[in-house]
Biopython code that builds the backbone (N, CA, C, O; Angstrom):
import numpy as np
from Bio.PDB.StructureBuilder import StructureBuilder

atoms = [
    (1, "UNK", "N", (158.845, 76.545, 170.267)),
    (1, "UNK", "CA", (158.044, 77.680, 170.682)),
    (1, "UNK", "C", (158.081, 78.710, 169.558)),
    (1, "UNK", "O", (159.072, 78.882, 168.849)),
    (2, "UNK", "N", (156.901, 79.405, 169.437)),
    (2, "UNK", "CA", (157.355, 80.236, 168.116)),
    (2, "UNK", "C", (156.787, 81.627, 168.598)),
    (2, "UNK", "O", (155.989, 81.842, 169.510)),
    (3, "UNK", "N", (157.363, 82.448, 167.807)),
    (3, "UNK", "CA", (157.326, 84.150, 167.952)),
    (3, "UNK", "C", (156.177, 84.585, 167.339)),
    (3, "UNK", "O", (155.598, 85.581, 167.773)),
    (4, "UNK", "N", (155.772, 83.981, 166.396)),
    (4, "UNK", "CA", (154.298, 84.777, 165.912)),
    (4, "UNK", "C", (154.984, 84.966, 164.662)),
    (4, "UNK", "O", (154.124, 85.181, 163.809)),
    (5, "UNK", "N", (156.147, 84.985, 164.156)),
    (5, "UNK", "CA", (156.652, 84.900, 162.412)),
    (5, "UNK", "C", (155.818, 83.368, 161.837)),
    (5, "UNK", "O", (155.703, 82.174, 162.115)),
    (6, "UNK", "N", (155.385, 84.379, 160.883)),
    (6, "UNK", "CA", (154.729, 82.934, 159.626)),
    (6, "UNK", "C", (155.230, 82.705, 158.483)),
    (6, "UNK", "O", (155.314, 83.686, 157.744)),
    (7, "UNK", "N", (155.544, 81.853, 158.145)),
    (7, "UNK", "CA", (155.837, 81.854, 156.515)),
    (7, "UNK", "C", (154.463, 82.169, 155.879)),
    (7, "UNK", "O", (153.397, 82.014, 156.475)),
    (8, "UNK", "N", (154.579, 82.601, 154.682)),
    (8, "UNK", "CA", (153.129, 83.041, 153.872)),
    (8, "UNK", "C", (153.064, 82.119, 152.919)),
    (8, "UNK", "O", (152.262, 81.193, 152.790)),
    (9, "UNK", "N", (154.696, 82.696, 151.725)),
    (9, "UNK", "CA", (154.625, 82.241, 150.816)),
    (9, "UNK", "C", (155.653, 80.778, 150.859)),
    (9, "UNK", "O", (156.796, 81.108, 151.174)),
    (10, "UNK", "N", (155.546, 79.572, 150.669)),
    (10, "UNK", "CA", (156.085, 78.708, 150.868)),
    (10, "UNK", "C", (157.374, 78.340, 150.104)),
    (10, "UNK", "O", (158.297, 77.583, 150.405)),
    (11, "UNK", "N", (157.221, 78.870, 149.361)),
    (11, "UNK", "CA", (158.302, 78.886, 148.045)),
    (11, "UNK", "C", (159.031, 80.076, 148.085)),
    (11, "UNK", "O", (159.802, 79.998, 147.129)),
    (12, "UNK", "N", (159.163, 80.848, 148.507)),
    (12, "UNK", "CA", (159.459, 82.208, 148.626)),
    (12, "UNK", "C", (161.133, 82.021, 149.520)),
    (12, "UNK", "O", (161.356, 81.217, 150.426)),
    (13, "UNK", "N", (162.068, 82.965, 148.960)),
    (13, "UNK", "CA", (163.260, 83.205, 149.370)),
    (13, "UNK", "C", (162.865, 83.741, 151.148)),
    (13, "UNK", "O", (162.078, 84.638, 151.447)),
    (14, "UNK", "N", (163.644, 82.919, 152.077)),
    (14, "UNK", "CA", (163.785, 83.791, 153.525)),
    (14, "UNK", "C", (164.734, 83.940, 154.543)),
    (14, "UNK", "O", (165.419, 82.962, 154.840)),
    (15, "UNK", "N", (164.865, 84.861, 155.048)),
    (15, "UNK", "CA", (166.365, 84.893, 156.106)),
    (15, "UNK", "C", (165.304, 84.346, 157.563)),
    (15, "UNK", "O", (164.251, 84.804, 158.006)),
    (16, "UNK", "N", (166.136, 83.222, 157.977)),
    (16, "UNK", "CA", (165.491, 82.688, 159.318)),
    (16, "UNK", "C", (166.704, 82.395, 160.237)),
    (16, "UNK", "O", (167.675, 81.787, 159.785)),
    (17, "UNK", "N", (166.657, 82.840, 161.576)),
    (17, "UNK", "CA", (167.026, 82.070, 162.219)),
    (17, "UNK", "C", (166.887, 81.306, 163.479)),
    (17, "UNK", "O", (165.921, 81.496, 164.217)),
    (18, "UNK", "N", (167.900, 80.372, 163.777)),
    (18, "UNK", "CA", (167.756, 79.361, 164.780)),
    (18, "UNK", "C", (168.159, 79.667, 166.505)),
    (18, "UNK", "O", (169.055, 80.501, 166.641)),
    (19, "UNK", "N", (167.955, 79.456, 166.972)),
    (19, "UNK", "CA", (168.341, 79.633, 168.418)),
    (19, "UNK", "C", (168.191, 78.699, 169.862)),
    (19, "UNK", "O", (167.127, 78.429, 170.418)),
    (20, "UNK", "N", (169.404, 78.338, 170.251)),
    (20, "UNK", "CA", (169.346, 77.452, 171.120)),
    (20, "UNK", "C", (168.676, 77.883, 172.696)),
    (20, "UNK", "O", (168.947, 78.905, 173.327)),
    (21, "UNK", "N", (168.217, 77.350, 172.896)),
    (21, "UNK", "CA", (167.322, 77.088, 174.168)),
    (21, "UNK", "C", (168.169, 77.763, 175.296)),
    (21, "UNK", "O", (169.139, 77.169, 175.769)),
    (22, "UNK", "N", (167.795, 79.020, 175.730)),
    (22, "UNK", "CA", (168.597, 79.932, 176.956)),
    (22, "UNK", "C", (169.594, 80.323, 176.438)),
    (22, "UNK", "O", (170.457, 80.785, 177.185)),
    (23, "UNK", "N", (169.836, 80.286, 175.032)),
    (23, "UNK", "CA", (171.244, 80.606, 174.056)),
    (23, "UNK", "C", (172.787, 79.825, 174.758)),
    (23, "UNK", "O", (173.931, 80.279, 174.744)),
    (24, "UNK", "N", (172.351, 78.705, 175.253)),
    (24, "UNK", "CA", (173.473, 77.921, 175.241)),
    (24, "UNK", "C", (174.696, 77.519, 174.492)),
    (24, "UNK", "O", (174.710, 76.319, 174.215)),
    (25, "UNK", "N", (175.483, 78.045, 174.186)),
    (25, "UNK", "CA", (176.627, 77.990, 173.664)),
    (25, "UNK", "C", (177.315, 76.602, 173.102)),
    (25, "UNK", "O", (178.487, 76.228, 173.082)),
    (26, "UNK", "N", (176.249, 76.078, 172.712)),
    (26, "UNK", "CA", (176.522, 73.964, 171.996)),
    (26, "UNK", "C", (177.235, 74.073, 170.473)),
    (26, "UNK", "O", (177.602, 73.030, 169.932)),
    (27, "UNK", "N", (177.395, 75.206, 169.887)),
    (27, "UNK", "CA", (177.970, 75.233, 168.661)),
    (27, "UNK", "C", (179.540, 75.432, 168.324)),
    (27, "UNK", "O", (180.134, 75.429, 167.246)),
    (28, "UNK", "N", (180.135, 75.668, 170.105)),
    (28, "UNK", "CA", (181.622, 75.886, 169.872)),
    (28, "UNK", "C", (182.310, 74.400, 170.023)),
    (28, "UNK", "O", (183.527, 74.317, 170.188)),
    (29, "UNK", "N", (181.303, 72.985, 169.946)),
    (29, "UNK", "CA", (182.001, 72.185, 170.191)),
    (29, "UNK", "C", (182.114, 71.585, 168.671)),
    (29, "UNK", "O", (181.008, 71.892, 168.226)),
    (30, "UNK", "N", (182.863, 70.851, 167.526)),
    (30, "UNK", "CA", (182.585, 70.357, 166.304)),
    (30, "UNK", "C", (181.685, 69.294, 166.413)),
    (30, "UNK", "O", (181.285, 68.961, 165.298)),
    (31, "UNK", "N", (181.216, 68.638, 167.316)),
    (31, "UNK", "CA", (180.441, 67.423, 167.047)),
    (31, "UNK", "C", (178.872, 68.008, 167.334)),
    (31, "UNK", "O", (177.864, 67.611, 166.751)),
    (32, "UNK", "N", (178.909, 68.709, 168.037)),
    (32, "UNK", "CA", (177.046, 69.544, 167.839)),
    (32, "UNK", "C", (177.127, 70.291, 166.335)),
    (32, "UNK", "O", (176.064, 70.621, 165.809)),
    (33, "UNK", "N", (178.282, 70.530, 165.712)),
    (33, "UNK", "CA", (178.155, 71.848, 164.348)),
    (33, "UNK", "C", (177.909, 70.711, 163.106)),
    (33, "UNK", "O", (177.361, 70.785, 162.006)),
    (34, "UNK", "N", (178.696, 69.464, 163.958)),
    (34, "UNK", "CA", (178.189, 68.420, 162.604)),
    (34, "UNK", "C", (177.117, 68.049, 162.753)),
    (34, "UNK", "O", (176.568, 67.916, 161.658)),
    (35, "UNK", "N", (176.117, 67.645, 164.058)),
    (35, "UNK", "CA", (174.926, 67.240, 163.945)),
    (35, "UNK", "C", (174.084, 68.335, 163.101)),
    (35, "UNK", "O", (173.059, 68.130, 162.451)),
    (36, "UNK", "N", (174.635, 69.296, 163.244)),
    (36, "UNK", "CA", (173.645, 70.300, 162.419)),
    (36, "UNK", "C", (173.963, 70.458, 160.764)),
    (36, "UNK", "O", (173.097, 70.565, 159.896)),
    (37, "UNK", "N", (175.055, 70.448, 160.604)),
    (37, "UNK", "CA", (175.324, 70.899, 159.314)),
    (37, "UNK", "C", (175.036, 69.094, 158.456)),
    (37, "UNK", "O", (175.023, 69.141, 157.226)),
    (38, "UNK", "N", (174.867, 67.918, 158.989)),
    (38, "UNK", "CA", (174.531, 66.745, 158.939)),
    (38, "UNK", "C", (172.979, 66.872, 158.508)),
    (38, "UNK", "O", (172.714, 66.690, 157.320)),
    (39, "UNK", "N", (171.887, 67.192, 159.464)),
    (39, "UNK", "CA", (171.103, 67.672, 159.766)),
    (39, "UNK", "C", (170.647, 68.463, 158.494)),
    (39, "UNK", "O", (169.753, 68.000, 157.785)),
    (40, "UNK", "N", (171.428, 69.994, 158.117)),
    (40, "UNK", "CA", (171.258, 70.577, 157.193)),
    (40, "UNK", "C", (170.771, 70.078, 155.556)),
    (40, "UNK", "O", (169.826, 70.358, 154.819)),
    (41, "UNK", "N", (172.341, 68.926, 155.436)),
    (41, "UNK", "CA", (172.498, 68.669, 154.102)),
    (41, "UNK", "C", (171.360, 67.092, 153.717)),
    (41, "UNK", "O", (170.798, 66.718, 152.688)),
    (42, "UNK", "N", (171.424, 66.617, 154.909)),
    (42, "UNK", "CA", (169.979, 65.509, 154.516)),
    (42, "UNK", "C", (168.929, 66.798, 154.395)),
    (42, "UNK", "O", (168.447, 66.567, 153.286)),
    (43, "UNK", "N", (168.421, 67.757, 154.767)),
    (43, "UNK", "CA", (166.975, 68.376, 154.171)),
    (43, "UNK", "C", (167.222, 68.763, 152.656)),
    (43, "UNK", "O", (166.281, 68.812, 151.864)),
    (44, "UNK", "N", (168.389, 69.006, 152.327)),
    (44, "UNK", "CA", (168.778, 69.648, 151.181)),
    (44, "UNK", "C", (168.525, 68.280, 150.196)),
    (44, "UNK", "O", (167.676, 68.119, 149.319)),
    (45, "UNK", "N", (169.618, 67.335, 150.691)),
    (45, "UNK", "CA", (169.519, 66.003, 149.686)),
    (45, "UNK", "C", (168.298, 65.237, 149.306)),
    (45, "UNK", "O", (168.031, 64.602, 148.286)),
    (46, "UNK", "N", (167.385, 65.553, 150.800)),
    (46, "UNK", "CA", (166.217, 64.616, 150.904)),
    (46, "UNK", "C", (164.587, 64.978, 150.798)),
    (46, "UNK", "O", (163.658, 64.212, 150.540)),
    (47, "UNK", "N", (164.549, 67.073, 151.221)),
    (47, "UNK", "CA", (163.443, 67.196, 151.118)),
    (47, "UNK", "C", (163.545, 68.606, 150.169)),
    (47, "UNK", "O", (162.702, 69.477, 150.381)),
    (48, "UNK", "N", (164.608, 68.835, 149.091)),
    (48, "UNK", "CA", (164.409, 69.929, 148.758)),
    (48, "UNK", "C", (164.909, 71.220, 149.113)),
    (48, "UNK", "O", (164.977, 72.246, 148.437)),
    (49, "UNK", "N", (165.291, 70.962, 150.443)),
    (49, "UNK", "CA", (165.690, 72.254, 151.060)),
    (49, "UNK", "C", (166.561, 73.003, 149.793)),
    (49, "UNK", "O", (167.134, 72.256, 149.001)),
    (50, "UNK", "N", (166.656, 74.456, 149.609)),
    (50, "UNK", "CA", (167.777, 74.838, 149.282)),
    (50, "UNK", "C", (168.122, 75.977, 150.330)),
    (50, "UNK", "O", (167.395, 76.817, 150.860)),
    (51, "UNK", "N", (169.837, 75.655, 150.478)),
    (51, "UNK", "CA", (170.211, 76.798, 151.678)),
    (51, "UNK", "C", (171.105, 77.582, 150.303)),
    (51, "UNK", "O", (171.659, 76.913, 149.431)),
    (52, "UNK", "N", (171.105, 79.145, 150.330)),
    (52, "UNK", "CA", (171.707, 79.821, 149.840)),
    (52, "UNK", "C", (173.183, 80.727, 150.481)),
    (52, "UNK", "O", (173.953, 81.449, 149.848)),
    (53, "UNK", "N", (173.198, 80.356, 151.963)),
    (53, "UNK", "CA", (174.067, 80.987, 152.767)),
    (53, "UNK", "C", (173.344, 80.672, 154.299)),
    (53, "UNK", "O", (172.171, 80.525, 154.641)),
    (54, "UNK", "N", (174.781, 80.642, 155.115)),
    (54, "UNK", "CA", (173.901, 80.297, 156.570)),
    (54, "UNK", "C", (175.551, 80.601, 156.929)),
    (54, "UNK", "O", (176.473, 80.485, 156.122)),
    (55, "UNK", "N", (175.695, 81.109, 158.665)),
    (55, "UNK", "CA", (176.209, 81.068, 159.492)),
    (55, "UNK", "C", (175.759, 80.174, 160.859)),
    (55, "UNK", "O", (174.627, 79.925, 161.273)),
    (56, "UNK", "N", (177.046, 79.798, 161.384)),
    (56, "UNK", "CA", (176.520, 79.149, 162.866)),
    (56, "UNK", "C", (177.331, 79.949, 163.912)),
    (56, "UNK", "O", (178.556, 80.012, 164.007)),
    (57, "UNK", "N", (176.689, 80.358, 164.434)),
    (57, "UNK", "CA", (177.549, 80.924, 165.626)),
    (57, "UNK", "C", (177.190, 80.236, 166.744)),
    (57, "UNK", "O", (176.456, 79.248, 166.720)),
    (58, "UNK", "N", (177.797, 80.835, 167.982)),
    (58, "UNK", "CA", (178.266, 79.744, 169.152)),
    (58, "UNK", "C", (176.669, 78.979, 169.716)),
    (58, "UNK", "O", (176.541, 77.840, 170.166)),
    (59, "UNK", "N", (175.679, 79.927, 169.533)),
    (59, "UNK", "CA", (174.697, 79.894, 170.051)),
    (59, "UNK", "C", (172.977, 79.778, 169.264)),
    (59, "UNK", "O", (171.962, 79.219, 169.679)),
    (60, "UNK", "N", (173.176, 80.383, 168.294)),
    (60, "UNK", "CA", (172.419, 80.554, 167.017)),
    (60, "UNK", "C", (172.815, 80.090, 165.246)),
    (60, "UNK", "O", (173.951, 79.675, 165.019)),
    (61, "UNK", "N", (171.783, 80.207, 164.074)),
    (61, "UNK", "CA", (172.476, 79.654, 163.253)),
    (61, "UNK", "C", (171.464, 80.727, 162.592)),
    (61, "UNK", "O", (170.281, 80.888, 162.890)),
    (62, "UNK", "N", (172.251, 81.449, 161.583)),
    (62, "UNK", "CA", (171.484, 82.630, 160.556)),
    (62, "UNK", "C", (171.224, 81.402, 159.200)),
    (62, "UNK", "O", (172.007, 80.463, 159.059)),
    (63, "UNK", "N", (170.238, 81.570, 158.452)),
    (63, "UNK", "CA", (170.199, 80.947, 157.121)),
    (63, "UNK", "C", (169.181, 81.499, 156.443)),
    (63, "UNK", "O", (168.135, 81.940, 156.918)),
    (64, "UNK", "N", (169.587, 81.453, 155.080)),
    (64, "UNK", "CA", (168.760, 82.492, 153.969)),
    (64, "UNK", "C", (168.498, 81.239, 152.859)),
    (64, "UNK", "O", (169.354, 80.794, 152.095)),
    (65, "UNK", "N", (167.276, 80.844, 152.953)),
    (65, "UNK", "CA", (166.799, 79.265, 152.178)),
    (65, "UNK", "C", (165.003, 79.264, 151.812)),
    (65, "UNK", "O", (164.190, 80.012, 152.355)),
    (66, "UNK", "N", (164.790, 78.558, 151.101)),
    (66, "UNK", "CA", (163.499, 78.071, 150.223)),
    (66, "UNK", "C", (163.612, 76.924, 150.262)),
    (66, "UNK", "O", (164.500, 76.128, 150.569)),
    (67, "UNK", "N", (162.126, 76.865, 149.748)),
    (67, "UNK", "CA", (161.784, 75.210, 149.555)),
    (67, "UNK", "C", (161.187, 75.744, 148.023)),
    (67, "UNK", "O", (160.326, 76.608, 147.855)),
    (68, "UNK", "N", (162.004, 74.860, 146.833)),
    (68, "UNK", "CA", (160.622, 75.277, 145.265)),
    (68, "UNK", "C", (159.618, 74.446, 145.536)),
    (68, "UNK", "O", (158.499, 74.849, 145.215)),
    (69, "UNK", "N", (159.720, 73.188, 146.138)),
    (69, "UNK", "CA", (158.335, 72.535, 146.186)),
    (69, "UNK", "C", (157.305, 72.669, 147.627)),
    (69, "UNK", "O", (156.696, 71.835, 148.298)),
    (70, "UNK", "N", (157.472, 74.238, 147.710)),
    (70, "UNK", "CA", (156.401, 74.986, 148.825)),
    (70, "UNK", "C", (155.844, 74.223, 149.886)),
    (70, "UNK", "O", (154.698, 73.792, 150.015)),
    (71, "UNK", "N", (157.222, 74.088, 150.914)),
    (71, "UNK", "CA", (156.922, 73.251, 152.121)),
    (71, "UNK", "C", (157.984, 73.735, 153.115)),
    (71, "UNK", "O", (158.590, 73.101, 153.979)),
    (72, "UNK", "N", (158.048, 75.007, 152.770)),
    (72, "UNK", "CA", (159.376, 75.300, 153.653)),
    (72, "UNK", "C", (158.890, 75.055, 155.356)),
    (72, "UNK", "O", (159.677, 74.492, 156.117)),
    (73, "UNK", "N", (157.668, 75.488, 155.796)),
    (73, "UNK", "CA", (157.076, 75.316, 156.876)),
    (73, "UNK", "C", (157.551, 74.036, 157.855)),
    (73, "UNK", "O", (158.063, 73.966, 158.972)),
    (74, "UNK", "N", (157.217, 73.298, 157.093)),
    (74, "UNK", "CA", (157.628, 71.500, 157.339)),
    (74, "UNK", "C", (158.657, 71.155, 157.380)),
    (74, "UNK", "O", (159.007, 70.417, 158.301)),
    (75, "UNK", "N", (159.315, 71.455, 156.647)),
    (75, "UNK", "CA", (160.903, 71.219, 156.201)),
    (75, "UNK", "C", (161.356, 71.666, 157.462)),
    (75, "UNK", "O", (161.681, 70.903, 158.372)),
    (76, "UNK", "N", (161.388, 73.300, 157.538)),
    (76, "UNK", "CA", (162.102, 73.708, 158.963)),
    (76, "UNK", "C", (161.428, 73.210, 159.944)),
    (76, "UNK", "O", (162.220, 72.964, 160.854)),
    (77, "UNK", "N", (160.038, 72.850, 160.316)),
    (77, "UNK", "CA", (159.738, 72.286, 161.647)),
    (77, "UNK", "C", (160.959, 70.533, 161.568)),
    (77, "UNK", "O", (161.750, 70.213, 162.455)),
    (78, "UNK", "N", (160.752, 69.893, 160.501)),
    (78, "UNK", "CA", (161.455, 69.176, 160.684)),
    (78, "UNK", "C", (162.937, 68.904, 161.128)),
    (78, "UNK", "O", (163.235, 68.078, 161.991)),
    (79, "UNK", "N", (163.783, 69.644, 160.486)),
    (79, "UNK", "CA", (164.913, 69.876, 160.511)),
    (79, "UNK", "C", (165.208, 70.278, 162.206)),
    (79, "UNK", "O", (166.296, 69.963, 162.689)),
    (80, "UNK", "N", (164.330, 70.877, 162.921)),
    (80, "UNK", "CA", (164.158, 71.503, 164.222)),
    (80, "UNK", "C", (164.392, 70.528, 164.942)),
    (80, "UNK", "O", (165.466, 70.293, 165.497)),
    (81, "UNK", "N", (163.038, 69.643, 165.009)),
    (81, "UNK", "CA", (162.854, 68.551, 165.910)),
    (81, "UNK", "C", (164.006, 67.397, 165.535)),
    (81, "UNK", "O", (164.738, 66.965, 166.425)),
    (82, "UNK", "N", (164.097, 67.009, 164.388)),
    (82, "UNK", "CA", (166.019, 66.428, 164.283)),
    (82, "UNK", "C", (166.845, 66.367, 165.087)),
    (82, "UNK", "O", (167.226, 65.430, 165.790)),
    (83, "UNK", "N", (167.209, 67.567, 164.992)),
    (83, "UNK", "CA", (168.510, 68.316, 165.143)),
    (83, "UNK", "C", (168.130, 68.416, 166.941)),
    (83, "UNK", "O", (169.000, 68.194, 167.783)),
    (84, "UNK", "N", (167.409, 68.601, 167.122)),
    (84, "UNK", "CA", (167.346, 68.992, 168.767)),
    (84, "UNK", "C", (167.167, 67.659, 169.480)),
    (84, "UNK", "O", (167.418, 67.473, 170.670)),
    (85, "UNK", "N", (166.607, 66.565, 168.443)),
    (85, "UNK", "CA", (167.117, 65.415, 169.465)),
    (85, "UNK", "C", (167.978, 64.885, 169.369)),
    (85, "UNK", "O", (168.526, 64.366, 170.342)),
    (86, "UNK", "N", (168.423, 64.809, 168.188)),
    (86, "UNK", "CA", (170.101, 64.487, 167.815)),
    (86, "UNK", "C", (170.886, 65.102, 169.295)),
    (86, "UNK", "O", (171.257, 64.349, 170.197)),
    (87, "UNK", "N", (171.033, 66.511, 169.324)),
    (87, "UNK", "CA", (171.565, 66.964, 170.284)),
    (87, "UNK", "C", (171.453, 66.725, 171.698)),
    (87, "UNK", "O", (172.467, 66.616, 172.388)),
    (88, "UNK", "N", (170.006, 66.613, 172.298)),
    (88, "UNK", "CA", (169.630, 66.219, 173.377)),
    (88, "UNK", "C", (169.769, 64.816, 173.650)),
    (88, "UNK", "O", (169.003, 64.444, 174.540)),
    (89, "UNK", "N", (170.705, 63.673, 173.034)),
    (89, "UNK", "CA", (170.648, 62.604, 172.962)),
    (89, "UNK", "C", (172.418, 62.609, 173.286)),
    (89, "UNK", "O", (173.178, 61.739, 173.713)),
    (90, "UNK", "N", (172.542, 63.500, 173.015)),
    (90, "UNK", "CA", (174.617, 63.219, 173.499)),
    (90, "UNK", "C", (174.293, 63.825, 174.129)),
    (90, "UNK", "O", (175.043, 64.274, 174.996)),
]
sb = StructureBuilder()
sb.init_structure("model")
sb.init_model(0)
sb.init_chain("A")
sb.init_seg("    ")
for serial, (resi, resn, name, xyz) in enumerate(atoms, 1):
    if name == "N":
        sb.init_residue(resn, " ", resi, " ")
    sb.init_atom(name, np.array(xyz, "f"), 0.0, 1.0, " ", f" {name:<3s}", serial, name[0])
structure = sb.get_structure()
């Protein structure tokens, strides 16, 4: 579901963050923080991602990241739908 934030510039440095569904608290367990940080480092290895800093907290995940080859759009829709079935699958 999205808020009405757009990316413009695709390549462009941005602070985004993530948020679990009713802010469910799935990040205080280690095996949801690895599906994500799992999750994370394949976009990095595989599509470019670069993360410059990120927090996960119990419920949300802060991250300040680009894409240089101007696809950040994609990248994070991807990484989204991943990660949320990864999760919804345990």
């Amino acid at each position: 579901m999205t808020t009405g934030y757009r990316i413009e510039d695709q390549s462009a440095l941005y602070y985004s963050t993530m948020q679990v569904v009713e802010w469910v608290d799935i990040s205080t367990r280690q095996r949801y923080r690895d599906i994500l940080l799992d999750s994370l480092r394949y976009c990095q290895e595989n599509k470019g991602l670069q993360i410059f800093a990120y927090v996960i907290m119990s419920n949300h995940v802060h991250l300040i990241l680009n894409s240089p080859m101007g696809d950040l759009s994609q990248i994070i829709g991807d990484l989204k739908k991943f990660t949320s079935k990864l999760l919804s699958d345990r």
